[in-house]
C-alpha positions in Angstrom: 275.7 113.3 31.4 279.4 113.9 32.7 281.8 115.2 30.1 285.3 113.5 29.9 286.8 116.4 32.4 283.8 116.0 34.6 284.6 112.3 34.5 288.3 112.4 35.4 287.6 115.2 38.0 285.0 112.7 39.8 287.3 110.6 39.7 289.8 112.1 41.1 287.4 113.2 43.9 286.8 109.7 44.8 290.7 108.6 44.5 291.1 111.2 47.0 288.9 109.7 49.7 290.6 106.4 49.2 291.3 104.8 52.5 295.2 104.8 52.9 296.5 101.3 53.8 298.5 101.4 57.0 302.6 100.6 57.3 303.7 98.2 59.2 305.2 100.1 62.0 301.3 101.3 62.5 300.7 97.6 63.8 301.6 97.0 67.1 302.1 93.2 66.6 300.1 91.8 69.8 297.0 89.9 67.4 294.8 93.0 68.6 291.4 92.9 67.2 290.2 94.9 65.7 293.8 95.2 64.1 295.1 98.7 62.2 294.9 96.4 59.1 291.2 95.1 60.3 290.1 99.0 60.3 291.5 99.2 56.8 289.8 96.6 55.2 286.5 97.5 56.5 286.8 101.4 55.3 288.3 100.2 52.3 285.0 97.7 51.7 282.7 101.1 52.7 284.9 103.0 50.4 284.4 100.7 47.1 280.3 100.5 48.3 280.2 104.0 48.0 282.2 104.9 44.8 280.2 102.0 43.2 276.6 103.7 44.3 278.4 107.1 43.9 277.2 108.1 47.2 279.9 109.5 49.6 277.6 110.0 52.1 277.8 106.3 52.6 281.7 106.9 54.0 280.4 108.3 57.1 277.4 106.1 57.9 279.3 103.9 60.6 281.8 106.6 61.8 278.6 108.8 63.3 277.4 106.0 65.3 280.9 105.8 66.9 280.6 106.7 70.3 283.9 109.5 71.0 283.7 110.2 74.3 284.3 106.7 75.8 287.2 104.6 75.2 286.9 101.9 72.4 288.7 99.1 70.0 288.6 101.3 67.0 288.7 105.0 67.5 292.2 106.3 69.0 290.9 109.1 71.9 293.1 111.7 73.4 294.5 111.8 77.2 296.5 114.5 78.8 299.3 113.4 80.6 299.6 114.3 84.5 303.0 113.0 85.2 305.9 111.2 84.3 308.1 109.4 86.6 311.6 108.1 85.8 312.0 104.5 87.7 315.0 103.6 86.3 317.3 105.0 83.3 315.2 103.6 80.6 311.6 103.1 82.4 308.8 105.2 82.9 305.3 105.7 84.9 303.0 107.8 83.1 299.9 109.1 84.7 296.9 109.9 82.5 293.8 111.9 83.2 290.4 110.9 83.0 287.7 112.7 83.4 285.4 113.7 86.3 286.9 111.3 88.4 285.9 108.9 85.8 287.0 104.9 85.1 289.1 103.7 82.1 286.8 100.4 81.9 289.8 97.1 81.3 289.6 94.8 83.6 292.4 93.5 85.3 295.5 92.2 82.6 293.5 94.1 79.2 296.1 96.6 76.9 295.5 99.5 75.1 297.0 100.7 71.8 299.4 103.8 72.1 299.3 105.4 68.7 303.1 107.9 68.1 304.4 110.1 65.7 308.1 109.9 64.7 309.5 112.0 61.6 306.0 111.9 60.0 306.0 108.1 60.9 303.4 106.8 62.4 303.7 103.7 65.2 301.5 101.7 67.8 302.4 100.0 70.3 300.3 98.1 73.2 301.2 98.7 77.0 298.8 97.6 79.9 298.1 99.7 82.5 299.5 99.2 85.8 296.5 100.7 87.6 294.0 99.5 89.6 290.8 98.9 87.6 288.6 100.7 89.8 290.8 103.8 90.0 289.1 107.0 89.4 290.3 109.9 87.6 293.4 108.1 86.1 295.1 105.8 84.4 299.0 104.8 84.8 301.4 103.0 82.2 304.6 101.3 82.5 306.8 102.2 79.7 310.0 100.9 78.7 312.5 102.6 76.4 315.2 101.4 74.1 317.9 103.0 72.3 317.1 102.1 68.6 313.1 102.6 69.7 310.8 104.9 67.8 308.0 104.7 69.8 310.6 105.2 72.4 311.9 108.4 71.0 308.4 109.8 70.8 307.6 108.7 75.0 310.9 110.2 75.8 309.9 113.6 74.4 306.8 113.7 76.6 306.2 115.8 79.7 302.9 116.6 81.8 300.1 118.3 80.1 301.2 117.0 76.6 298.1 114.6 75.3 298.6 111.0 73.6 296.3 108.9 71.8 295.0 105.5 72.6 292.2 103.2 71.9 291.1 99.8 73.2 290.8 97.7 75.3 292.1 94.4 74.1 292.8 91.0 75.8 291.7 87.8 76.4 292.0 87.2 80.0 289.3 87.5 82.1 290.2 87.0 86.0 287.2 86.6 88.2 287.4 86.3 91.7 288.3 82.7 93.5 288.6 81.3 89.6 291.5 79.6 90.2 293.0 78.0 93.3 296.5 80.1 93.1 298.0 82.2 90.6 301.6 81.5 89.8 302.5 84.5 87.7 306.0 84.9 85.5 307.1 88.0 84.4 309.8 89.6 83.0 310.6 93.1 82.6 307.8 95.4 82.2 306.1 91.9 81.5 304.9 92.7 85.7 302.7 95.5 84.2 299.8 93.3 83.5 300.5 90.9 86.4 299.6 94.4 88.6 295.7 95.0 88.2 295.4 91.5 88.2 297.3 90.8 91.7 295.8 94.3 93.5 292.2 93.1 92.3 292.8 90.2 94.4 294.1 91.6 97.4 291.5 94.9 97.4 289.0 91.9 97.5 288.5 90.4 101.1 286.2 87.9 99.5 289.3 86.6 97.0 290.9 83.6 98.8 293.5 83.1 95.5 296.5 82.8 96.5 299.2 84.4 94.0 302.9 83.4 93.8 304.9 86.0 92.0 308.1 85.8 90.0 309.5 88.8 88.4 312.7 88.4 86.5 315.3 91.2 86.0 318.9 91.9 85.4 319.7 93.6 88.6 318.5 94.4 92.2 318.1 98.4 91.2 316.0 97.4 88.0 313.4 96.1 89.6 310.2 97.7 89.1 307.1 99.3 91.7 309.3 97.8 94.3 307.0 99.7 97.1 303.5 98.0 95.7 305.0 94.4 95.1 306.6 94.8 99.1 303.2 96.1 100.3 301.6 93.1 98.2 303.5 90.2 99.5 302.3 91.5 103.2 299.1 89.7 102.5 298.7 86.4 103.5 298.2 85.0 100.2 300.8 86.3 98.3 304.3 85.4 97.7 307.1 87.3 96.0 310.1 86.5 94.1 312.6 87.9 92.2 315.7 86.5 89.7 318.3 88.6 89.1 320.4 87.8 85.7 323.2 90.2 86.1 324.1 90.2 90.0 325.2 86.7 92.0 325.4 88.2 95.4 322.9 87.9 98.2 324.7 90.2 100.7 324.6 93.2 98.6 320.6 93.0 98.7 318.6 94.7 102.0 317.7 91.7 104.0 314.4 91.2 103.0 314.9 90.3 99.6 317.6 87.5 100.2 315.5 84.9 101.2 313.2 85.7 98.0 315.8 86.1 95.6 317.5 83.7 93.1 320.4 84.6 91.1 320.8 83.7 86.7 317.8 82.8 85.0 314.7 81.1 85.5 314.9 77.8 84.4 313.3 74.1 84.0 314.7 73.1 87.7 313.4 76.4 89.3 310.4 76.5 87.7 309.7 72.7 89.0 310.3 74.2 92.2 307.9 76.7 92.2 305.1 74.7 91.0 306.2 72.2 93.7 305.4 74.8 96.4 302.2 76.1 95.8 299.8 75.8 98.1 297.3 74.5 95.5 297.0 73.8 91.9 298.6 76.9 90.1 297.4 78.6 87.0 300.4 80.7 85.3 300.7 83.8 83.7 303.0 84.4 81.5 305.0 87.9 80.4 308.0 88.8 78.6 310.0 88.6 75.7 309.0 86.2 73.1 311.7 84.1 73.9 311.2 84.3 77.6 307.0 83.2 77.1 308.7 80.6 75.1 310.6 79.0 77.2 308.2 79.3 80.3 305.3 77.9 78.1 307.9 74.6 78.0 308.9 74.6 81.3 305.2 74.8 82.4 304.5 71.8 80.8 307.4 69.9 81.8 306.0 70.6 85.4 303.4 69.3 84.8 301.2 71.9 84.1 298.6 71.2 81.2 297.9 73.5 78.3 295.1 75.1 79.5 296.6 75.9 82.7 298.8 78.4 81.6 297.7 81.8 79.6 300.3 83.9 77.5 299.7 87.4 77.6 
């Protein structure tokens, strides 16, 4: 039998390999599941098993059936960066490497968790890639930075060859092919991102007759974001584009081909009617943005008309 040292030392040992429970800057807030807090619970459960057995080996039973080389929900795996490119003064496209010409596996719209390191704090966030989800050897984000941001601090400080952590995917929307009669999409921001893989799947597919209406909302005509892909997009004869600008009220300081497109202030209840009003077929909306902007669109949709189940908020 253990003395009273031996006891306290044992103890101690097992105190030590006591799961540590997560802050709240280590959740990224989007209803991810499995969540940080999720991952907690369920080591902390195998933790308690296994100091109440007083086997330790127990602690690593599920962790060596995790597979590390492939992406997943619960295990964050590293990624060298390739590139970084500045679009505007607070926005970013980073490139990540996969490899052997590799996939990443999301379909079209699904997020992954960024996991960052600020002054020995640690904080997630959830971005979706902007790539295609058939490209090969890569992955891209779109990242945008604020001031008062930690997790912006730590993206800011990156450069190529540097590696960052992610794991995933998450997501509930599934988009299959001819699904829905037309797509009316509403984004704001870098709420386009997961509008992207979602609207490219759809146009690389000669067999998808959706069409896709597009509204991307942003404060001025130089914020605008991927400006090249969403022109090349809106070539194809079931796609529309348009944009609202909050901060400009001028249509003859844009190039030509955006005046037609563009509407100045917000989007709102009478603009949103509109839109509805002129698609070709019954739309189904996606919705991106703020909080308060999903909000609000959520409302309008339904004062169009739209039902419940029409709409999806990412």
């Amino acid at each position: 039998m253990m003395d009273e040292r031996e006891e306290e030392e044992e103890e101690e040992a097992w105190l030590q390999l006591r799961p540590v429970e997560p802050l709240p800057s280590q959740c990224c807030g989007s209803g991810c599941s499995p969540c940080v807090f999720d991952l907690y619970h369920r080591e902390l459960a195998r933790w308690e098993a296994a100091r109440a057995s007083k086997d330790r080996s127990l602690l690593s039973g599920e962790k060596s059936q995790s597979c590390l080389s492939k992406l997943n929900p619960e295990t964050f795996l590293a990624f060298r960066i390739s590139a970084v490119d500045r679009l505007t003064k607070d926005t970013y496209r980073v490139r990540f490497a996969l490899p052997r010409n590799s996939r990443l596996g999301l379909r079209p719209g699904q997020h992954l968790i960024l996991r960052g390191k600020v002054d020995d704090l640690e904080i997630q966030r959830a971005y979706t890639p902007i790539s295609p989800a058939n490209a090969e050897g890569y992955f891209e984000v779109l990242i945008k930075c604020y001031q008062t941001g930690l997790m912006s601090r730590y993206v800011e400080s990156w450069s190529a060859g540097d590696t960052a952590f992610w794991r995933g995917p998450f997501g509930d929307f599934f988009y299959k092919p001819n699904q829905y009669g037309e797509l009316l999409m509403l984004a704001s921001g870098t709420g386009l991102a997961p509008m992207v893989p979602v609207l490219q799947s759809i146009t690389d597919n000669a067999e998808d007759e959706t069409f896709v209406t597009l509204v991307g909302c942003f404060k001025t005509f130089e914020g605008i974001y991927l400006k090249t892909f969403l022109q090349e997009q809106a070539r194809f004869w079931n796609v529309r584009t348009f944009f609202v600008l909050s901060q400009e009220n001028s249509p003859e300081q844009l190039p030509w081909s955006y005046r037609e497109k563009t509407r100045f202030g917000r989007l709102a209840q009478d603009l949103i009617e509109e839109l509805v009003g002129s698609c070709r077929r019954k739309p189904f909306a996606l919705v991106c943005g703020s909080a308060e902007f999903t909000k609000d669109m959520a409302r309008y949709l339904l004062c169009a008309g739209l039902a419940e189940d029409s709409c999806f908020l990412f």
